[in-house]
C-alpha positions as a Markdown table, in Angstrom:
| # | Residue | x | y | z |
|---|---|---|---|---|
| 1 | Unk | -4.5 | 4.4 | -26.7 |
| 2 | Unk | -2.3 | 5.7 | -29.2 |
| 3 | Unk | 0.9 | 7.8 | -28.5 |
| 4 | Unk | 3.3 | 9.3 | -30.4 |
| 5 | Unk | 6.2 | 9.2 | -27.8 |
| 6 | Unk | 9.5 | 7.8 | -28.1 |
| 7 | Unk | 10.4 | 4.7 | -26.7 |
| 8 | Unk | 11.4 | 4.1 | -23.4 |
| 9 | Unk | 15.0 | 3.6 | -22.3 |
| 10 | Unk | 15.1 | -0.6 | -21.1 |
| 11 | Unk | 17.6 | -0.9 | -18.6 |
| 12 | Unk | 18.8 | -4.6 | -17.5 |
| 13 | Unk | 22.3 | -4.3 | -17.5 |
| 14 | Unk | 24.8 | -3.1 | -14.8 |
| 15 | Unk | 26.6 | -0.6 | -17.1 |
| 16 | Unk | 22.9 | 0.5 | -18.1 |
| 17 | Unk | 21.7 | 0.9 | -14.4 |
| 18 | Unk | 25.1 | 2.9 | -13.5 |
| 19 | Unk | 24.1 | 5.3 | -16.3 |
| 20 | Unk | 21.1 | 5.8 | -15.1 |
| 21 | Unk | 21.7 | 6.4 | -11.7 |
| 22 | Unk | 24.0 | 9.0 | -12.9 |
| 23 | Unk | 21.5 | 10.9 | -15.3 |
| 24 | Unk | 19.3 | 10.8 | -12.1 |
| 25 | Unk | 21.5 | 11.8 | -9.7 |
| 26 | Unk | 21.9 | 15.4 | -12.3 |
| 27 | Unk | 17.9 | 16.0 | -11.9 |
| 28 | Unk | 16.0 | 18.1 | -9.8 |
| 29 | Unk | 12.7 | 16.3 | -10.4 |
| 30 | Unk | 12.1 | 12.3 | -11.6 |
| 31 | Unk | 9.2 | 10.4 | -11.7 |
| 32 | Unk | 9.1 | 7.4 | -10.3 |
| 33 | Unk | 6.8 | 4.0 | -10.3 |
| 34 | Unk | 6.6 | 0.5 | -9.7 |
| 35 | Unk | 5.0 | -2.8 | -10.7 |
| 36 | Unk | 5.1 | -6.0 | -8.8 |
| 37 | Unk | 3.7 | -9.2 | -9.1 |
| 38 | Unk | 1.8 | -10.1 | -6.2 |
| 39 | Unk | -1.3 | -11.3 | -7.7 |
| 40 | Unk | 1.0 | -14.0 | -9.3 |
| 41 | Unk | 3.6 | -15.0 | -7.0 |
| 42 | Unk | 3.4 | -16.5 | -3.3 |
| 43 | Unk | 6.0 | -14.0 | -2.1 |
| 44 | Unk | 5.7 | -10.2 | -4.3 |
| 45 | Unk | 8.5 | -8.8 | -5.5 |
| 46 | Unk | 9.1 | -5.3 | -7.3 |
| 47 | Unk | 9.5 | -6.8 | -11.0 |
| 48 | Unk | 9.9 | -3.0 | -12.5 |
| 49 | Unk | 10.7 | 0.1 | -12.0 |
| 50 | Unk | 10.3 | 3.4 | -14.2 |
| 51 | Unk | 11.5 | 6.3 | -14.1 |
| 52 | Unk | 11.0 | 9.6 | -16.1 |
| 53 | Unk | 12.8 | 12.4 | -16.3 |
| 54 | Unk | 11.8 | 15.7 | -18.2 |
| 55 | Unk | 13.4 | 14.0 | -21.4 |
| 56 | Unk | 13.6 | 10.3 | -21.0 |
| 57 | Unk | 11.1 | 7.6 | -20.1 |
| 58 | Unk | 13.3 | 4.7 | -18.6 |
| 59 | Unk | 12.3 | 1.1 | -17.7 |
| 60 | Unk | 14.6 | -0.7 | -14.7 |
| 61 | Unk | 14.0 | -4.7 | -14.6 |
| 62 | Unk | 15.1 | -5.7 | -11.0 |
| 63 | Unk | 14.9 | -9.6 | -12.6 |
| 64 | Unk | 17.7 | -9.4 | -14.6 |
| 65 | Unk | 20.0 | -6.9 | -12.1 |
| 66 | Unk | 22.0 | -8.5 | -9.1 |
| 67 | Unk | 22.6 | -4.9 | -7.9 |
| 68 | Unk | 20.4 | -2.1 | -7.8 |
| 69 | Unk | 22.6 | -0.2 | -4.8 |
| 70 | Unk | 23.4 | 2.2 | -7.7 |
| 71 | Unk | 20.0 | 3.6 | -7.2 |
| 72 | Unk | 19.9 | 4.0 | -3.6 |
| 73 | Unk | 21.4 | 7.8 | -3.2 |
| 74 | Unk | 19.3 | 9.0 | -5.5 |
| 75 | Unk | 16.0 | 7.9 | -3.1 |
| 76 | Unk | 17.9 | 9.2 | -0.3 |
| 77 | Unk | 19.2 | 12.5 | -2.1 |
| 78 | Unk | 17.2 | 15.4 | -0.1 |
| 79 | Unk | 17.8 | 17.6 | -3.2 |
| 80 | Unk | 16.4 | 15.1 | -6.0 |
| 81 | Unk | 12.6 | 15.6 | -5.6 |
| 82 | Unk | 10.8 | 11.9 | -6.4 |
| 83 | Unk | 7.2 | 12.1 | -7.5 |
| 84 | Unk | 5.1 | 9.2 | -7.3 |
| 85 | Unk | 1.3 | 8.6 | -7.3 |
| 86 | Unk | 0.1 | 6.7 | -4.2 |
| 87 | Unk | 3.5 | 6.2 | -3.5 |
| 88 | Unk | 3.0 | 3.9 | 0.3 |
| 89 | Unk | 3.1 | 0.7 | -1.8 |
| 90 | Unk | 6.0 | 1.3 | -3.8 |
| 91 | Unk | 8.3 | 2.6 | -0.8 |
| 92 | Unk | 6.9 | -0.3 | 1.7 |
| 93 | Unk | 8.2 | -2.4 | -2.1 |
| 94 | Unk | 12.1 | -0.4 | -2.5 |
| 95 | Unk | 12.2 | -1.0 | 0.5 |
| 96 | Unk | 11.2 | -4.8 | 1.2 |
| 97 | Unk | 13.5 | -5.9 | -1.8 |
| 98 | Unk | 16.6 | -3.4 | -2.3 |
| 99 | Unk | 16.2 | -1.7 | 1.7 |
| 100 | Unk | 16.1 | 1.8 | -0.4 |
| 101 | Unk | 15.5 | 4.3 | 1.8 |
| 102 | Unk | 13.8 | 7.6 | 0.9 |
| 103 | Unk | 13.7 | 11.5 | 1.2 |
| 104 | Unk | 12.2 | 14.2 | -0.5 |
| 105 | Unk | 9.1 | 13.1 | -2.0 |
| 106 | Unk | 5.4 | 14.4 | -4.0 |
| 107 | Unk | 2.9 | 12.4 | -4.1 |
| 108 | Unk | 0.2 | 13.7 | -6.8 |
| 109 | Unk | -2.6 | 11.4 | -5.1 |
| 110 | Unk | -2.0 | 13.0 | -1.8 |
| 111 | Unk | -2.4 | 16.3 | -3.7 |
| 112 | Unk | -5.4 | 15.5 | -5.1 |
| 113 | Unk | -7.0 | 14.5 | -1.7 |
| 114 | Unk | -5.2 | 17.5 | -0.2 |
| 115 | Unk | -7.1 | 19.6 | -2.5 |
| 116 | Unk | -10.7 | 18.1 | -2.2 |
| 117 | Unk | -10.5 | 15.3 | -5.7 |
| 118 | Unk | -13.1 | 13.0 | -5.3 |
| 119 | Unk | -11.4 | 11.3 | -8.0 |
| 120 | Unk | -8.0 | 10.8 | -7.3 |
| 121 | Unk | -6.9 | 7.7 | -9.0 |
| 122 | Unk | -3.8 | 8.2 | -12.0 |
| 123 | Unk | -6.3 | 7.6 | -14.8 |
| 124 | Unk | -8.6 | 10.1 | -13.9 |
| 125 | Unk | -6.0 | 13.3 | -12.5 |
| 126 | Unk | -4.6 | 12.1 | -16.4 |
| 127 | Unk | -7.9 | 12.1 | -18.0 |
| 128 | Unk | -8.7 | 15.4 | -16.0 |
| 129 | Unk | -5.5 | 17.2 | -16.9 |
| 130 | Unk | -4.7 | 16.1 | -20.4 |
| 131 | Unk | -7.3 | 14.7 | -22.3 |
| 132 | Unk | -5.6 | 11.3 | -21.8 |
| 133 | Unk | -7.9 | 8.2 | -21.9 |
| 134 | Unk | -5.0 | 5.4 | -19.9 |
| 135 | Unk | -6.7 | 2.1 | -20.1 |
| 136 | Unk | -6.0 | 0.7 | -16.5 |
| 137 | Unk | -7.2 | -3.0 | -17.6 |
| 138 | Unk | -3.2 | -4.0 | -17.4 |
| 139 | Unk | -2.5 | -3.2 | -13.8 |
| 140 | Unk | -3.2 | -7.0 | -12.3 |
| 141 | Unk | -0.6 | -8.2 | -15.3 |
| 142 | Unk | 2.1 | -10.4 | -14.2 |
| 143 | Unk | 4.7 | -8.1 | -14.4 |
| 144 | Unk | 7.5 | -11.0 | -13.3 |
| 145 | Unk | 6.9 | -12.5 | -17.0 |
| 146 | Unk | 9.5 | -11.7 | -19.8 |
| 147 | Unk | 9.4 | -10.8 | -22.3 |
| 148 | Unk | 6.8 | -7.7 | -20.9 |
| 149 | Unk | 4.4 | -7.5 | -24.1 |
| 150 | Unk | 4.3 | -3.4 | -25.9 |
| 151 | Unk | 1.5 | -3.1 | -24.3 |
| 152 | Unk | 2.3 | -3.8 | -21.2 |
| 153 | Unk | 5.5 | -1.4 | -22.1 |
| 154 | Unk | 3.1 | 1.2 | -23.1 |
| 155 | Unk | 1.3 | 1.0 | -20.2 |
| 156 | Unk | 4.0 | 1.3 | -18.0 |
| 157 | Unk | 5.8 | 4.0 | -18.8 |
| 158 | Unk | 2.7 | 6.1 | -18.8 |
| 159 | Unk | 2.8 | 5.9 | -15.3 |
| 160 | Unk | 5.2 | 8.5 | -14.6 |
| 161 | Unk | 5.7 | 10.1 | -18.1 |
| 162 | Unk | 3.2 | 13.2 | -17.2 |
| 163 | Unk | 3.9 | 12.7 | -13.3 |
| 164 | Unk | 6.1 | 16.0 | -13.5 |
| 165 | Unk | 3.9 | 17.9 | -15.4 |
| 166 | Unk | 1.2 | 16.8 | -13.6 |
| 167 | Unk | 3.1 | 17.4 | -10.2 |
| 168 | Unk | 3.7 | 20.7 | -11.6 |
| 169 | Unk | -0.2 | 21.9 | -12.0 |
| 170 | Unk | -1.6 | 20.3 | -8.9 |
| 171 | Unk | 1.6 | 22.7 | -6.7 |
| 172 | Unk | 0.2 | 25.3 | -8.4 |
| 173 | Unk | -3.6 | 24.5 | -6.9 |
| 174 | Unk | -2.5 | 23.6 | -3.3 |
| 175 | Unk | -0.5 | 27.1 | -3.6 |
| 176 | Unk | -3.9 | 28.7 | -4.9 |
| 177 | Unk | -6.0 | 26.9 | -2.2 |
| 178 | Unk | -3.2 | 28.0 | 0.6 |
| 179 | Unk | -2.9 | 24.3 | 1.6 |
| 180 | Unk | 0.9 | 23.3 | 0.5 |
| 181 | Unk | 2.3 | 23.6 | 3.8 |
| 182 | Unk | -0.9 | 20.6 | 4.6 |
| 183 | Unk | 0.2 | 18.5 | 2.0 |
| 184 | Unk | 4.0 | 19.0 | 2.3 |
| 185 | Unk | 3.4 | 17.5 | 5.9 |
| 186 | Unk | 1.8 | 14.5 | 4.3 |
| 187 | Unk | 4.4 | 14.2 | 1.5 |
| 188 | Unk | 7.0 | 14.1 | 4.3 |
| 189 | Unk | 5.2 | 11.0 | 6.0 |
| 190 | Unk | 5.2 | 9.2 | 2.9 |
| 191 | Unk | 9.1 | 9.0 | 3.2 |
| 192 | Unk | 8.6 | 6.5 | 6.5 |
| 193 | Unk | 8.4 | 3.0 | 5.8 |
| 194 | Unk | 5.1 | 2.0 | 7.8 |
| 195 | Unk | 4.6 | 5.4 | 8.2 |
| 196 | Unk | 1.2 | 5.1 | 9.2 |
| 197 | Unk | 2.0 | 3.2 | 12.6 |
| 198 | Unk | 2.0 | -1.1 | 13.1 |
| 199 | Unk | -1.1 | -3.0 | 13.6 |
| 200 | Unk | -1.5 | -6.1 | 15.6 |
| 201 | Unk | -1.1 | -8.9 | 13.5 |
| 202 | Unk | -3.1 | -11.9 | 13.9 |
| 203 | Unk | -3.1 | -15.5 | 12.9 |
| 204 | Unk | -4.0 | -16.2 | 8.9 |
| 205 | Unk | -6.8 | -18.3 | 10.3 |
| 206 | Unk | -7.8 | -15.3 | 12.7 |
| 207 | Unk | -8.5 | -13.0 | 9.3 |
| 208 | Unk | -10.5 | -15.4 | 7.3 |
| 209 | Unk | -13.9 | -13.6 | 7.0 |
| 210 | Unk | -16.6 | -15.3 | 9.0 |
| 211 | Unk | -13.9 | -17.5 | 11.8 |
| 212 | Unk | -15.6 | -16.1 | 14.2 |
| 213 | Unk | -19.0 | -17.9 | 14.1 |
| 214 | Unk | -16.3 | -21.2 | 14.5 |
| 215 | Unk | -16.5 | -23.5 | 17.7 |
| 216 | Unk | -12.9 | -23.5 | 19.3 |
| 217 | Unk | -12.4 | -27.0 | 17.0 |
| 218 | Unk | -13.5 | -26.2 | 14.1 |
| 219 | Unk | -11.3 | -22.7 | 14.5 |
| 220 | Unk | -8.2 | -25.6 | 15.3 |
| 221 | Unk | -9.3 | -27.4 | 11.8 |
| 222 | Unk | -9.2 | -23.9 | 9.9 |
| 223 | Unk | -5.7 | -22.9 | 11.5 |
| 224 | Unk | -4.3 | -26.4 | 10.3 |
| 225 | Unk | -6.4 | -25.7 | 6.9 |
| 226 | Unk | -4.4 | -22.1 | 6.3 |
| 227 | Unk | -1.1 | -23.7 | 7.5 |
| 228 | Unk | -1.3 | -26.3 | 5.2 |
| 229 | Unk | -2.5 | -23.9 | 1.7 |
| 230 | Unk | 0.5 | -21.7 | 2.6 |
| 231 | Unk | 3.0 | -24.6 | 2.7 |
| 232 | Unk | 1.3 | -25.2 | -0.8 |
| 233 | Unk | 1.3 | -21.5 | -1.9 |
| 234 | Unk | 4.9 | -21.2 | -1.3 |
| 235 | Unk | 5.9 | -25.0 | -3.3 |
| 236 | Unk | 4.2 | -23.8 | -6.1 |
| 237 | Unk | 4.9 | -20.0 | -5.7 |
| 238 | Unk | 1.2 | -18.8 | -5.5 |
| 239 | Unk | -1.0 | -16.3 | -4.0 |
| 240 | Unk | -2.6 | -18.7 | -1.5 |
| 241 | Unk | -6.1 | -17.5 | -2.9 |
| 242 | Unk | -4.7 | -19.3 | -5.8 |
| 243 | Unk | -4.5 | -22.1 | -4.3 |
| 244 | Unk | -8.2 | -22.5 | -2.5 |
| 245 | Unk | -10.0 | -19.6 | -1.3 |
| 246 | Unk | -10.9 | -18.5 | 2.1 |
| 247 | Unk | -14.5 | -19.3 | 1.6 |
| 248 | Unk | -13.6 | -23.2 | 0.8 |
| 249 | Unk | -11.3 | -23.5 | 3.7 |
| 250 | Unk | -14.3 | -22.1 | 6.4 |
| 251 | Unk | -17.0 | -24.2 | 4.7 |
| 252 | Unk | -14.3 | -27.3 | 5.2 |
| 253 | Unk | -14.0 | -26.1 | 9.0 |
| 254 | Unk | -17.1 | -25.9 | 9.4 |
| 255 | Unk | -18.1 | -29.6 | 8.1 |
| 256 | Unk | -14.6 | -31.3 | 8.0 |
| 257 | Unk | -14.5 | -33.2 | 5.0 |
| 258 | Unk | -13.2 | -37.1 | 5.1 |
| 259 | Unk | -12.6 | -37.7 | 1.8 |
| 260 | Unk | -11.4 | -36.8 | -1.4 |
| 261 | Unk | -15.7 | -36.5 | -2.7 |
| 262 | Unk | -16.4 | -34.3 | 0.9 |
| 263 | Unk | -13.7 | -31.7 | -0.6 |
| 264 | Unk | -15.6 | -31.5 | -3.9 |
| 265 | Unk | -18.9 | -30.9 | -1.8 |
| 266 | Unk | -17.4 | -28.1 | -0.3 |
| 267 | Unk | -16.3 | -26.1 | -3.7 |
| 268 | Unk | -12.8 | -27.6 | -4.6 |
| 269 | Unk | -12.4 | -28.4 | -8.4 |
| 270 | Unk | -11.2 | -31.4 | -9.5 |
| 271 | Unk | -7.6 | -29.6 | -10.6 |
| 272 | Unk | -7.3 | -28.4 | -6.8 |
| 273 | Unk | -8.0 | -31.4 | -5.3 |
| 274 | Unk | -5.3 | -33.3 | -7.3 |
| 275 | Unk | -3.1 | -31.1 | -6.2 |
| 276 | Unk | -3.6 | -30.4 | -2.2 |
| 277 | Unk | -6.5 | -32.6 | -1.5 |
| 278 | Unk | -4.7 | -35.2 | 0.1 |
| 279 | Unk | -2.9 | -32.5 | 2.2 |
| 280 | Unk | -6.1 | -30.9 | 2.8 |
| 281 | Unk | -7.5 | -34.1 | 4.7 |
| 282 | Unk | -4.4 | -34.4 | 6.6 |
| 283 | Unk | -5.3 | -30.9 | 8.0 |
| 284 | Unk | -8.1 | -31.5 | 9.0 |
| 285 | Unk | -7.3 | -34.8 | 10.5 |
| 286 | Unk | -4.6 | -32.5 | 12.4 |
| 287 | Unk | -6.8 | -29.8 | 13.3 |
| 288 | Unk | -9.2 | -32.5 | 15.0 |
| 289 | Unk | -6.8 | -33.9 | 17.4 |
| 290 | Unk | -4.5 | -31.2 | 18.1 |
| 291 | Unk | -5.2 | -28.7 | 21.7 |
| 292 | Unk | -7.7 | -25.5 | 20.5 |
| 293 | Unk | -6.2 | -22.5 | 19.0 |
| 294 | Unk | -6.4 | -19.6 | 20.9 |
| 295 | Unk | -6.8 | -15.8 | 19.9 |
| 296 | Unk | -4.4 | -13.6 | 19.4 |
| 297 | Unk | -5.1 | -11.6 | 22.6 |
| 298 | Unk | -7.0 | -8.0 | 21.4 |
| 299 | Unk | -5.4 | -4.9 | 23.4 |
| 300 | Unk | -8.4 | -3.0 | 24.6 |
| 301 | Unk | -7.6 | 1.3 | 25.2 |
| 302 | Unk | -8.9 | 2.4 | 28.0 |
| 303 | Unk | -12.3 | 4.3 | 27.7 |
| 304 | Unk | -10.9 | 7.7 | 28.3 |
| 305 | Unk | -9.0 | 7.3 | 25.2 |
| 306 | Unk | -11.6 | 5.9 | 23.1 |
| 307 | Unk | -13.8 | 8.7 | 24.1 |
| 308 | Unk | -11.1 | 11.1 | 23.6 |
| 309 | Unk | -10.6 | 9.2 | 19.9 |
| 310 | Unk | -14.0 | 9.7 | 19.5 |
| 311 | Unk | -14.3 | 13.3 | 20.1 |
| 312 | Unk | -11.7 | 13.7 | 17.2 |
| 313 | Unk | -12.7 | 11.7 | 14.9 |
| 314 | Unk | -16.3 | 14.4 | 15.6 |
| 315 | Unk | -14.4 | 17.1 | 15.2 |
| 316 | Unk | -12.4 | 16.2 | 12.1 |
| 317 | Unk | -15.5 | 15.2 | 10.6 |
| 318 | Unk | -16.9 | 18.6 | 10.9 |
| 319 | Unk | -13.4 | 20.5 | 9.4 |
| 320 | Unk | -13.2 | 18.1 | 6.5 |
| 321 | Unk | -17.0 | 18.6 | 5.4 |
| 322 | Unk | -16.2 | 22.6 | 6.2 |
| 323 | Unk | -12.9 | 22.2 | 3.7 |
| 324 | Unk | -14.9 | 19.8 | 1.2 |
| 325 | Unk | -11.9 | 16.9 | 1.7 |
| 326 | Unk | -11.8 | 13.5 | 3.3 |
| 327 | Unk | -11.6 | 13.3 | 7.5 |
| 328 | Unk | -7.6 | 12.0 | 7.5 |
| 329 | Unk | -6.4 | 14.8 | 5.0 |
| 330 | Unk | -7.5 | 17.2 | 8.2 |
| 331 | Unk | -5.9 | 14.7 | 11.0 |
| 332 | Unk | -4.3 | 12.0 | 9.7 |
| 333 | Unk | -4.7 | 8.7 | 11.9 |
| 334 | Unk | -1.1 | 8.5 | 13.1 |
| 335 | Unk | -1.7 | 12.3 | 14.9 |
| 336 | Unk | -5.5 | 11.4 | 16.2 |
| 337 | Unk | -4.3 | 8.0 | 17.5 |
| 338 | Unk | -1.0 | 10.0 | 19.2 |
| 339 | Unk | -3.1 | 13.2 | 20.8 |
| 340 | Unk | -6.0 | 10.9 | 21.9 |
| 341 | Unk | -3.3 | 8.7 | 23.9 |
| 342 | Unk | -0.8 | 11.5 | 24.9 |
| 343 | Unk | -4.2 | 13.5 | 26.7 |
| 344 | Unk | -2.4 | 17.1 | 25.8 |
| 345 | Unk | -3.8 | 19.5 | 28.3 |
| 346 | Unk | -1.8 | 22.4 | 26.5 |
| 347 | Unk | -0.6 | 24.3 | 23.5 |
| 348 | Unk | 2.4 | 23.6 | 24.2 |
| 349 | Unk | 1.9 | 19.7 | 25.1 |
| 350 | Unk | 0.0 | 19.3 | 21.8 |
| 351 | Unk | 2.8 | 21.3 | 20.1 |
| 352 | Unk | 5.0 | 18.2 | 20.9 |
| 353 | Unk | 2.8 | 15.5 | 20.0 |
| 354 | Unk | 2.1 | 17.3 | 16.4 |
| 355 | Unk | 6.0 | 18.8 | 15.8 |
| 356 | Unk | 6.1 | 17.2 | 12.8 |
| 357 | Unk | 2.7 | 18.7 | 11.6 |
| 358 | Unk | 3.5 | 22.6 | 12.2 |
| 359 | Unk | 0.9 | 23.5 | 9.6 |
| 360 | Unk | -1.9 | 21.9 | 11.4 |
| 361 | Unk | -0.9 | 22.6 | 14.5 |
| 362 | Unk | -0.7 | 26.5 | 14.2 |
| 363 | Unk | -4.4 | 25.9 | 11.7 |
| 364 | Unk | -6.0 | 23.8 | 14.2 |
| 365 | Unk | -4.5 | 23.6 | 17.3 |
| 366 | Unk | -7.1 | 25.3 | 19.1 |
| 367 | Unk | -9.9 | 23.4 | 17.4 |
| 368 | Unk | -8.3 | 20.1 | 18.5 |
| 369 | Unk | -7.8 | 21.6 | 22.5 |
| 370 | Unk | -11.8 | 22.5 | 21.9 |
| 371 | Unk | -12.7 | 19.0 | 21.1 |
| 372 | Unk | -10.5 | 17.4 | 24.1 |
| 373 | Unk | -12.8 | 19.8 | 26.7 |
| 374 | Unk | -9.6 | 22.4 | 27.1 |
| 375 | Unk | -10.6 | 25.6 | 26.9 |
């Protein structure tokens, strides 16, 4: 796609960043973005950061800046409005690598969803809005190389050059539609790192598709199998699908190789075996003698909040259809896990649970009572 935009500001020195910050710190409204690397690194790291202001398209490079602090009160500025576009991986990245912190945000893909897009990726709201045809084909790059190609340039700073703009018309629907207050509550949210609630996390071994038709040894064998590919992922700094794939390691668990020719029977090229194949044996020789693995233990609700769960994820169902938008734009997860656990028997009890969702509570309080049996 061809452009006729000025070039974007690089910025990779400390005097350059401290400018920055303070041209930011003067704006109402930036744009901002990220790109990391993770599809070409064993441990991701944020490898850019643009920014665009109503003016100015500007390019930070983290990889060649010991200090990016400069940038950290303009995140946490509750009068600097930053727009991003599915913005939960790049604050879960500030955060991670520069522990930025965030208030006041937009996000135009919770917008879009707000507002019933079935398409809601960048390409197509851009496509949608202003004729622009963004060729997406660079977004697995490794963005940790340098010198970054003009393309990859290019590509970049289109990422937030019409985020404001953009911003600007899709306000202007949710106003329309009456649903700003809905989305504001979501664009809150997206300031809080792991805002959607932790997970139990289970072993590497425990999340390779298909473990679970393993014996107790040959799920040993595949825990020794993972251990050993992320000692290599991390010498070599690779992804550790890089490295050998999860289907390789669970055929290998399944019929433990005992030599270098069992590995290349079970998928491994003759480059991977040269380097980890000897490793790889001495997993499984491991995984054979050492005491079973056992399961991360699975925390089971009790019924009466499954049901309860249940009956929301029914009702929510219904409203979303009824509003022509996805199920979690009506209740997002965090508030259906939280009122199916907290049993609110009242107004006033469910006012609590959802008193940082005032919107939806005064909309559909009463439908959510309905659907717990309160009357």
């Amino acid at each position: 796609m061809s452009l006729s935009l000025p070039e974007p500001v690089w910025v990779d020195t400390s005097s350059a960043i401290e400018r920055l910050a303070d041209i930011l710190s003067r704006q109402s409204r930036i744009a901002v973005d990220t790109e990391a690397n993770s599809l070409h690194a064993y441990r991701e790291r944020v490898c850019l950061i643009q920014f665009s202001t109503p003016d100015t398209d500007y390019l930070v490079d983290p990889l060649a800046l010991d200090d990016l602090t400069y940038l950290a009160p303009i995140f946490a500025d509750r009068h600097i409005e930053k727009i991003f576009h599915a913005a939960e991986y790049d604050v879960l990245g500030l955060h991670r690598d520069f522990d930025f912190v965030f208030a006041n945000m937009f996000d135009t893909m919770v917008a879009a969803r707000t507002l019933g897009y079935t398409a809601v990726g960048l390409g197509s709201l851009l496509a949608e809005k202003f004729g622009l045809d963004v060729d997406k084909h660079n977004q697995k790059a490794d963005w940790g190389r340098r010198p970054l190609t003009q393309d990859l340039i290019n590509y970049a700073r289109l990422d937030t050059h019409y985020l404001i703009p953009l911003r600007e018309i899709l306000e202007t629907e949710l106003r329309a539609k009456e649903r700003w207050e809905m989305a504001y509550e979501d664009f809150t949210r997206c300031c809080y790192i792991n805002g959607n609630g932790h997970r139990e996390q289970k072993e590497r071994w425990e999340r390779v598709d298909g473990q679970g038709e393993l014996d107790m040894r040959q799920q040993t064998i595949l825990n020794e199998l993972c251990l050993c590919r992320e000692k290599i992922a991390e010498r070599l700094d690779r992804p550790v699908f890089k490295v050998v794939n999860d289907y390789v390691l669970l055929k290998a668990a399944k019929n433990p190789p005992q030599s270098l020719e069992g590995l290349a029977s079970i998928g491994m090229t003759e480059k991977q075996i040269q380097r980890c194949g000897k490793a790889m044996l001495e997993a499984v020789q491991r995984g054979s003698n050492l005491a079973p693995v056992e399961p991360t233990p699975v925390t089971r609700l009790p019924n009466a909040v499954l049901n309860r769960q249940q009956a929301l994820k029914n009702w929510r169902k219904l409203k979303a259809k009824e509003l022509k938008v996805e199920s979690d734009v009506i209740l997002p997860r965090s508030y259906l896990y939280a009122i199916a656990e907290t049993n609110p028997r009242s107004r006033e009890a469910l006012a609590q649970v959802m008193d940082e969702a005032p919107w939806r509570f005064e909309h559909f309080g009463a439908e959510i009572l309905r659907a717990l049996g309160i009357k």
